[in-house]
BAFI-132747 format. One record per residue (C-alpha): x, y, z. Coordinates in Angstrom, 2 decimals. Layout:
((X, Y, Z)),
...
# end
This chain:
((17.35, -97.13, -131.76)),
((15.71, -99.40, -134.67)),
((13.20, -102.46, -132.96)),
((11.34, -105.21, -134.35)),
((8.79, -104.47, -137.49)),
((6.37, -106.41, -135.44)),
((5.40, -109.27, -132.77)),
((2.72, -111.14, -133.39)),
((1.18, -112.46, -130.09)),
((-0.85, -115.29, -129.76)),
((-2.35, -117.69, -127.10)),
((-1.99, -116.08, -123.38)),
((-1.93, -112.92, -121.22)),
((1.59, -114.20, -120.47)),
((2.59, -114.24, -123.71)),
((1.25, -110.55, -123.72)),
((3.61, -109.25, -121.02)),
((6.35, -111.17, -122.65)),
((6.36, -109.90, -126.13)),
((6.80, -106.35, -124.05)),
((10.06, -107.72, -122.72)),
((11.40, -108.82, -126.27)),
((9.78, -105.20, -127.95)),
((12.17, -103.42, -125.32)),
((15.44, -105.83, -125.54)),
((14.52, -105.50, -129.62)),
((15.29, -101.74, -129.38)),
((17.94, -101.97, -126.65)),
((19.89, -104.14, -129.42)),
((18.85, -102.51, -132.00)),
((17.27, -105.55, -133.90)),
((15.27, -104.07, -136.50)),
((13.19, -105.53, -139.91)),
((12.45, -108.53, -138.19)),
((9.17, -110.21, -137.27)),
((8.25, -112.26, -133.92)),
((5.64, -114.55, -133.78)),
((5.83, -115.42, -130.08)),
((3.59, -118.72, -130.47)),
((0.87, -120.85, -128.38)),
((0.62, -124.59, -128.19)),
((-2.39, -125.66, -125.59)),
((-4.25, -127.15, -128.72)),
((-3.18, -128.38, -132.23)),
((-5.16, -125.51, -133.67)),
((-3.01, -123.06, -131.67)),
((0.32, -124.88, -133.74)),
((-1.57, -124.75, -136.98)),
((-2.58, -120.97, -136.24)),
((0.80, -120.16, -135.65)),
((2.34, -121.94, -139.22)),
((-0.69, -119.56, -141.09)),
((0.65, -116.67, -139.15)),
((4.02, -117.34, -140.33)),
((3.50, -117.68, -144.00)),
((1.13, -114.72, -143.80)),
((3.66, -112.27, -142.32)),
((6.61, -113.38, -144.41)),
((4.23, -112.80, -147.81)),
((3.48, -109.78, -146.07)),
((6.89, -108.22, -145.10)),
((9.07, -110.73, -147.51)),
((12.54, -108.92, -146.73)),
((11.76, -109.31, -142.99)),
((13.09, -111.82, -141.04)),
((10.86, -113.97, -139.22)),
((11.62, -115.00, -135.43)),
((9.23, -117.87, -134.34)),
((9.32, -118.05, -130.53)),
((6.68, -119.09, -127.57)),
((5.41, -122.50, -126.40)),
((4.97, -124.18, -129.65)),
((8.75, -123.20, -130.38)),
((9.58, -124.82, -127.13)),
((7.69, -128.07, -127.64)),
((7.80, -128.61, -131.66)),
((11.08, -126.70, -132.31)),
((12.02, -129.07, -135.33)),
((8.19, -128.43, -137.03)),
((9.37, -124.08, -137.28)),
((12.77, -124.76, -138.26)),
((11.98, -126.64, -141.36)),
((9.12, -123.74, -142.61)),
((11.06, -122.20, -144.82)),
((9.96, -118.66, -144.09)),
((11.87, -119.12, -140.79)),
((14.85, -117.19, -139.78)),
((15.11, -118.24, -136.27)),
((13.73, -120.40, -133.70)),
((14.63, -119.61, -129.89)),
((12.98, -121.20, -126.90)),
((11.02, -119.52, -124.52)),
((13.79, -119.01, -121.67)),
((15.91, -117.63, -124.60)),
((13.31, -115.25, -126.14)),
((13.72, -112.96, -122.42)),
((18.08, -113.55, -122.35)),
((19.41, -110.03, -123.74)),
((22.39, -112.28, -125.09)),
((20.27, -113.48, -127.66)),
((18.63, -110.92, -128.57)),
((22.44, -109.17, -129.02)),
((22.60, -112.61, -131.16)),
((19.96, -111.89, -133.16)),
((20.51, -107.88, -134.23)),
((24.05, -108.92, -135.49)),
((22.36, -111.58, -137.81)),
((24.22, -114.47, -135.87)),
((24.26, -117.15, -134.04)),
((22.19, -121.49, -135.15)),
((18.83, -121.33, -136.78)),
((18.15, -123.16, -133.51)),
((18.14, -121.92, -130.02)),
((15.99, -123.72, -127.80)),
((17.37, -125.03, -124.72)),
((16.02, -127.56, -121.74)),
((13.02, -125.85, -120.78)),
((13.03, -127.66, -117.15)),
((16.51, -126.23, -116.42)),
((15.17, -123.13, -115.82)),
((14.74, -121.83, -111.88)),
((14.11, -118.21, -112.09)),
((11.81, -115.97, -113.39)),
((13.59, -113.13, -114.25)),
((12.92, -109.62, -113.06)),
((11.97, -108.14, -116.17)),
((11.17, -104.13, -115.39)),
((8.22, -102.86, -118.27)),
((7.75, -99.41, -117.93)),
((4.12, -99.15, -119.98)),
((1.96, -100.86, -122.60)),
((1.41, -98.17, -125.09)),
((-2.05, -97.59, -125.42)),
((-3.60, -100.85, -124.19)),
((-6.00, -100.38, -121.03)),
((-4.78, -102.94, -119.59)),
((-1.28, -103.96, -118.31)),
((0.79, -107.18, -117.32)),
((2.61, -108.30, -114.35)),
((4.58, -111.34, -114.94)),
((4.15, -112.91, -111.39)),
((5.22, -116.62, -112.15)),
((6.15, -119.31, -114.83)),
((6.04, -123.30, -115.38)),
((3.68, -126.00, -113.94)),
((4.90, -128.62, -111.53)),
((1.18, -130.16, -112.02)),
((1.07, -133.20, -114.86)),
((-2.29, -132.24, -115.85)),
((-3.28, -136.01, -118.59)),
((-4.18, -133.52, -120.96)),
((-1.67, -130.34, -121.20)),
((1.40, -129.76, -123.08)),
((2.43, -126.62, -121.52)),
((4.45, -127.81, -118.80)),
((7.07, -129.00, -121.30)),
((6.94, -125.56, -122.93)),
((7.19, -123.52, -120.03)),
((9.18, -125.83, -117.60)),
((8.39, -126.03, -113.67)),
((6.84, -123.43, -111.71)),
((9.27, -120.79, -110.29)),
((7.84, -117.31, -109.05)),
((9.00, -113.57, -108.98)),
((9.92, -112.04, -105.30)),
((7.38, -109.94, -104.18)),
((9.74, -106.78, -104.20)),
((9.61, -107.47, -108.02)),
((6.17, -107.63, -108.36)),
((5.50, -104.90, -106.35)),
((8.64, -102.80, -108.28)),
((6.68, -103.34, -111.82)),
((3.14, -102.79, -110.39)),
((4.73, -98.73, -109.23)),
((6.28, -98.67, -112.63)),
((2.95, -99.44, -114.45)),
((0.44, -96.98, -112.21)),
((3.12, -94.14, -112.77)),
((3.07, -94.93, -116.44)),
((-0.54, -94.59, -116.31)),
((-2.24, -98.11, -116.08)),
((-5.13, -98.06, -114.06)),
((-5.83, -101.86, -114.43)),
((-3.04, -104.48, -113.74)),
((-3.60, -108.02, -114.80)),
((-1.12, -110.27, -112.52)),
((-0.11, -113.35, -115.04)),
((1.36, -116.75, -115.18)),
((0.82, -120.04, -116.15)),
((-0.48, -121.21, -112.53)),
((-0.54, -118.59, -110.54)),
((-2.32, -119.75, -107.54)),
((1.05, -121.40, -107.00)),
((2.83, -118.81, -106.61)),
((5.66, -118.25, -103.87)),
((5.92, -122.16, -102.86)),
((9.57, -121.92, -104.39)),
((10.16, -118.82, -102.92)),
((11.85, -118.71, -98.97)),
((9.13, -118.21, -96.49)),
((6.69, -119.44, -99.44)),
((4.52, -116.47, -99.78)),
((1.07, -116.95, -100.77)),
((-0.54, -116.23, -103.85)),
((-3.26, -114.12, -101.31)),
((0.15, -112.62, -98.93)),
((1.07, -110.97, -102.25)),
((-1.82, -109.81, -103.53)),
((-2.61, -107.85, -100.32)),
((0.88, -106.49, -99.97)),
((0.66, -105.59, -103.80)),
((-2.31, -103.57, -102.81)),
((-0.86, -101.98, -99.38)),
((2.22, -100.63, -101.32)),
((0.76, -99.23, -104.43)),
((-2.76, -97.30, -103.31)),
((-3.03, -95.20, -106.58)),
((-3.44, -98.59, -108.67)),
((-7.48, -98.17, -109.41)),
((-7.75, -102.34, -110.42)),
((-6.08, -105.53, -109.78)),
((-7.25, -108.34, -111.71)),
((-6.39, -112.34, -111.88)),
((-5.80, -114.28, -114.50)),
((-6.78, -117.91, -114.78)),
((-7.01, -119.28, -111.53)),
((-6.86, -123.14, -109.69)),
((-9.76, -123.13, -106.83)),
((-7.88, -126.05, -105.62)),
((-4.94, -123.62, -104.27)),
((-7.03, -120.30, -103.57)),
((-5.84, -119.12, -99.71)),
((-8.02, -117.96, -97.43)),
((-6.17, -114.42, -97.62)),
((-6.68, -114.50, -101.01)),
((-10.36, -115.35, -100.73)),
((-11.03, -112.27, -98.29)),
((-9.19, -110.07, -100.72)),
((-11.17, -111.15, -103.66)),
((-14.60, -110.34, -101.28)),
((-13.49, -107.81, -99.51)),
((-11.45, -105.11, -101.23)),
((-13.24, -103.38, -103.86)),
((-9.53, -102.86, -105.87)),
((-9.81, -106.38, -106.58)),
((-11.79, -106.87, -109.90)),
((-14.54, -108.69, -108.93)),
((-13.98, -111.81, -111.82)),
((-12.39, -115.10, -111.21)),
((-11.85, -117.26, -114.59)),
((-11.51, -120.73, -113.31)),
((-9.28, -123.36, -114.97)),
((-12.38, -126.02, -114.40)),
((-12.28, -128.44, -117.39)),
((-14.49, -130.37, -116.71)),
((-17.81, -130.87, -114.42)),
((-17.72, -134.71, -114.07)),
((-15.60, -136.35, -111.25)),
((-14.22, -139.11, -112.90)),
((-12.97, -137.36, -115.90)),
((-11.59, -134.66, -113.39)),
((-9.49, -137.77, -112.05)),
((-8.65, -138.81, -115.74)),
((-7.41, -135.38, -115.92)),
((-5.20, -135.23, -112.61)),
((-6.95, -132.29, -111.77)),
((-7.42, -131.56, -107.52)),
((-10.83, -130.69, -107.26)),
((-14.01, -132.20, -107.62)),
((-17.05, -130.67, -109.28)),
((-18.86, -130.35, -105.79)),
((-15.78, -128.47, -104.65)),
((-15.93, -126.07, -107.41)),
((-20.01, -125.15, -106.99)),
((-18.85, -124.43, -103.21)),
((-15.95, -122.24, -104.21)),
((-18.31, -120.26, -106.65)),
((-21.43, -120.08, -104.00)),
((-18.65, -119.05, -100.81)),
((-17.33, -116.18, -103.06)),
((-20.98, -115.16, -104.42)),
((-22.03, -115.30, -100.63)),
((-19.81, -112.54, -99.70)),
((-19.71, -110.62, -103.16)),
((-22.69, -111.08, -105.09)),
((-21.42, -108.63, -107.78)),
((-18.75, -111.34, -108.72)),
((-18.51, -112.75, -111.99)),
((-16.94, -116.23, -112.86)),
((-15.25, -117.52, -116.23)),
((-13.92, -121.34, -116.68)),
((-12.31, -123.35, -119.09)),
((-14.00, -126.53, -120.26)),
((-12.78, -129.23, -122.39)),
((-15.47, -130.94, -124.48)),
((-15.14, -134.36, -125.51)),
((-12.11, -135.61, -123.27)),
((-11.21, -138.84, -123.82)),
((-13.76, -141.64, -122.48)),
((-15.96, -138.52, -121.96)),
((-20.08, -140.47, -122.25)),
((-23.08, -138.65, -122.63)),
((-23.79, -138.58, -119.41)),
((-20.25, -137.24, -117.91)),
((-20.58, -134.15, -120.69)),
((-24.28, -133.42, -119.38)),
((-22.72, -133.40, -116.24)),
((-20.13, -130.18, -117.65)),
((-22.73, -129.28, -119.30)),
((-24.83, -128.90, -116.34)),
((-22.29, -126.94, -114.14)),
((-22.51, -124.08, -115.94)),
((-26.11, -122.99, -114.70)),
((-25.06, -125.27, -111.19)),
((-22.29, -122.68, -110.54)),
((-23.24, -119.80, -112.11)),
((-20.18, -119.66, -115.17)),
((-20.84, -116.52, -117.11)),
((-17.84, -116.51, -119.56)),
((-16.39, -119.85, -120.55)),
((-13.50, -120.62, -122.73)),
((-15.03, -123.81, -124.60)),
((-11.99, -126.00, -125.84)),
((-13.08, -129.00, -127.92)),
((-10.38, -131.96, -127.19)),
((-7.22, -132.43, -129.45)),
((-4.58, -135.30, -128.80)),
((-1.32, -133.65, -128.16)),
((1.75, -135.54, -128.62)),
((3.36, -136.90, -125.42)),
((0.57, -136.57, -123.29)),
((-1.14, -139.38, -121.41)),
((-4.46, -138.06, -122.70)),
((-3.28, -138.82, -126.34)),
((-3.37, -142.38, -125.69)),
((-6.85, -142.88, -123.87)),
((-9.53, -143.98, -126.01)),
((-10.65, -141.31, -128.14)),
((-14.34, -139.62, -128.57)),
((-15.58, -139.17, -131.81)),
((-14.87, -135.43, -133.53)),
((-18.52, -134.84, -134.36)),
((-19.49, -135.86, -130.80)),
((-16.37, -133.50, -129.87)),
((-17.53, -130.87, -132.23)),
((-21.67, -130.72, -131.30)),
((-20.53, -130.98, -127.61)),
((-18.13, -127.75, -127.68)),
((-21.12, -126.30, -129.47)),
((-23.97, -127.29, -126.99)),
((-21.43, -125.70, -124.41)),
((-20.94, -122.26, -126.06)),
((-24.58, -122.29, -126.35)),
((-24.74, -122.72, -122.66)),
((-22.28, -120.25, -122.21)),
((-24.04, -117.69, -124.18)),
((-27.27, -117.80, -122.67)),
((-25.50, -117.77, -119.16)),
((-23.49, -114.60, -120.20)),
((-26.95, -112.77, -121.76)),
((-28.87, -113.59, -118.80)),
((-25.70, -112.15, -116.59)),
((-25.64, -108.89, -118.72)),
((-29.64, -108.33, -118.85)),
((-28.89, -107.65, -114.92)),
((-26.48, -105.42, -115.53)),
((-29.32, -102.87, -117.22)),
((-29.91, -99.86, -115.02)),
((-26.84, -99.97, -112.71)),
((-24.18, -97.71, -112.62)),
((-20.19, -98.27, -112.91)),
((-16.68, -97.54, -112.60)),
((-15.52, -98.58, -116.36)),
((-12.11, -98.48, -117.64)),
((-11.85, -96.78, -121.17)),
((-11.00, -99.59, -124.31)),
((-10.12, -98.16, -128.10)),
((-13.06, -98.57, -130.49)),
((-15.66, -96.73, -128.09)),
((-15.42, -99.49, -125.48)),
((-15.02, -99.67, -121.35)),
((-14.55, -102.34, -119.33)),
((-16.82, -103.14, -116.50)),
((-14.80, -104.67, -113.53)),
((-16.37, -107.84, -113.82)),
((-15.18, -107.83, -117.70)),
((-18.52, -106.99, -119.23)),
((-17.54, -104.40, -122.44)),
((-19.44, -101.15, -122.49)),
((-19.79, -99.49, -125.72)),
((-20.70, -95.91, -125.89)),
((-22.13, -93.83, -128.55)),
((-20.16, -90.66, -129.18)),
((-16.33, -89.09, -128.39)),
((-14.02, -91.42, -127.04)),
((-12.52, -91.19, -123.41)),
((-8.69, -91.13, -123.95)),
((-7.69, -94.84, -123.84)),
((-6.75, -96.41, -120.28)),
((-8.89, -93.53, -118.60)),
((-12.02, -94.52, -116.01)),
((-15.36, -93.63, -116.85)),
((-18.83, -93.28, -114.90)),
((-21.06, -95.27, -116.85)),
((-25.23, -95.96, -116.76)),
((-25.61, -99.12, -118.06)),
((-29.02, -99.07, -120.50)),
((-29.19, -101.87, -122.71)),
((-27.78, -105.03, -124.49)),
((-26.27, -105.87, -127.88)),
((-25.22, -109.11, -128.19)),
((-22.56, -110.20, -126.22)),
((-21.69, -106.18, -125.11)),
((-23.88, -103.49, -123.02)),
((-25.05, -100.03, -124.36)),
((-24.18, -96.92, -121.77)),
((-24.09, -93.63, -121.70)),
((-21.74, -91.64, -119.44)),
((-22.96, -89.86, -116.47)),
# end
């Protein structure tokens, strides 16, 4: 059967295991010489990255159709539908219905499909039996936000939070290890709230170890984005004490000053989050931490951003996703008083910079130890605590694990050798 020229992913790990359900109902319904751009919309850059994809792929396939999709299609439907390189615009509950995607190979159907976001309940089952060649693969786990976070749009894109049963978790995790995938990445958009809309509200930790109990061959389970707020204590003594489970937590921080974490409506304070990082590092040292940090929230002084700044040496952040502050529309944030964009700007800089040197310093102690790496394309592996390896010399097969000696650093990367 004839599928889609091409989806064009951008933004999250969700978005990843989502454009595999649309590249399977494409060829199910045959829906060929079109173009997906399955979109993002945490930050006005991410809407503006998505128009320049757009253009770019309609100059570049011009008889293609172009199907514009994702979070920004959710929240800004009208902004897509009047580019006139658009086709189609469906909503992000519609991009996973087969109906529309029957709807779309037969050419019919409004240049404008996007429905109530917050009518959804379910997450749907949706069965992937591989990711071609990546390394990694995705496990849809759980969808929507009920938290009103001052700053974040994605709520209204992705609706409230509604979880997969753990038979269906468990169900795609099989399919994926028999496929192949050594390494499965469970995503959503808060996942540490998983199950509370499920009956007998499994944890987010109850799943994780029964997800390890019923599939023994899977070599790697890693988390995406987590809230430290809502970590069980299951989960905590999986994370430190079964070597399966990647030892990584990224942390959705976004800040390291109390009162802007209030500002924010976030549920944990920054002394809280230095305690989760120490309690996990007490019982694993070999763990590795991530966080996202705004810079330059609104009312953010000098003082509260040395304060972020500061937390990344206080709890020992190694990779951080540095976000410098943009108003969205219909946000609470959007109407606090604004910083300046060159304080913004030199503050997400100062914090990169921070993250850097914390991330060099990390790797230097990496030099002389040996691994369990997961093979990447280009000559890469994949340390379990997300550190790339790149080798010198013939490739492992893709999705393969590797011995590896770590004996150097480049950059941002380490040099090994096999062994």
């Amino acid at each position: 059967m004839s599928e889609l020229s091409e989806i064009i992913t951008l933004g999250c790990r969700l978005n990843l295991a989502e454009s595999e359900v649309m590249r399977r109902l494409s060829r199910e319904y045959g829906c060929s010489d079109a173009v997906v751009v399955n979109t993002c919309a945490v930050t006005n850059e991410a809407v503006r990255t998505a128009r320049k994809r757009i253009r770019r792929a309609k100059r570049e396939r011009p008889g293609a159709r172009i199907i514009v999709t994702g979070c920004a299609a959710q929240t800004e439907p009208e902004t897509f539908a009047k580019m006139p390189e658009v086709a189609a615009v469906i909503g992000n509950q519609e991009k996973l219905d087969p109906a529309q995607w029957r709807m779309l190979a037969a050419e019919d159907g409004e240049l404008l499909q996007v429905n109530d976001i917050m009518s959804a309940r379910e997450t749907a089952g949706h069965l992937i039996d591989g990711y071609g060649d990546r390394a990694r693969a995705f496990v849809q786990i759980q969808n929507g936000c009920d938290h009103r976070c001052t700053f974040c749009i994605i709520p209204f894109g992705r609706g409230n939070s509604r979880s997969a049963p753990v038979e269906e978790v468990i169900e795609q995790t099989r399919r994926l290890v028999d496929a192949g995938h050594k390494e499965v990445v469970l995503t959503g958009v808060d996942i540490t709230s998983y199950g509370a809309d499920l009956e007998d509200a499994p944890s987010l930790g109850r799943l994780v170890s029964q997800l390890l109990d019923a599939a023994p061959d899977l070599h790697r389970l890693r988390l995406s984005s987590i809230d430290g707020a809502e970590i069980d204590e299951e989960l905590l003594d999986r994370i430190t004490g079964d070597e399966r489970v990647a030892p990584h937590l990224h942390l959705s921080l976004q800040s390291g000053d109390n009162l802007i974490l209030k500002r924010m409506k976030r549920r944990h304070t920054r002394e809280q989050a230095i305690t989760l990082c120490e309690a996990v590092r007490a019982r694993r040292p070999e763990v590795a931490f991530g966080a996202d940090i705004i810079a330059g929230f609104p009312t953010e002084t000098d003082a509260m951003f040395e304060r972020s700044l500061n937390i990344v040496e206080e709890a020992g952040l190694h990779y951080l996703h540095v976000f410098p502050y943009s108003p969205r529309k219909g946000t609470p944030a959007a109407r606090m008083p604004q910083v300046p964009r060159d304080a913004v700007k030199e503050r997400a800089r100062r914090l990169r910079q921070a993250g850097t040197k914390s991330l060099r310093r990390f790797l230097d102690h990496q030099i002389g130890k040996t691994f369990t790496a997961i093979q990447e394309s280009g000559g890469r592996a994949r340390l379990g605590n997300y550190a790339p390896v790149i080798f010198a010399g013939e490739d492992t097969p893709v999705g393969e694990t590797v011995t590896v000696k770590v004996t150097d650093r480049s950059g941002d990367a380490l040099i090994g050798e096999k062994v």
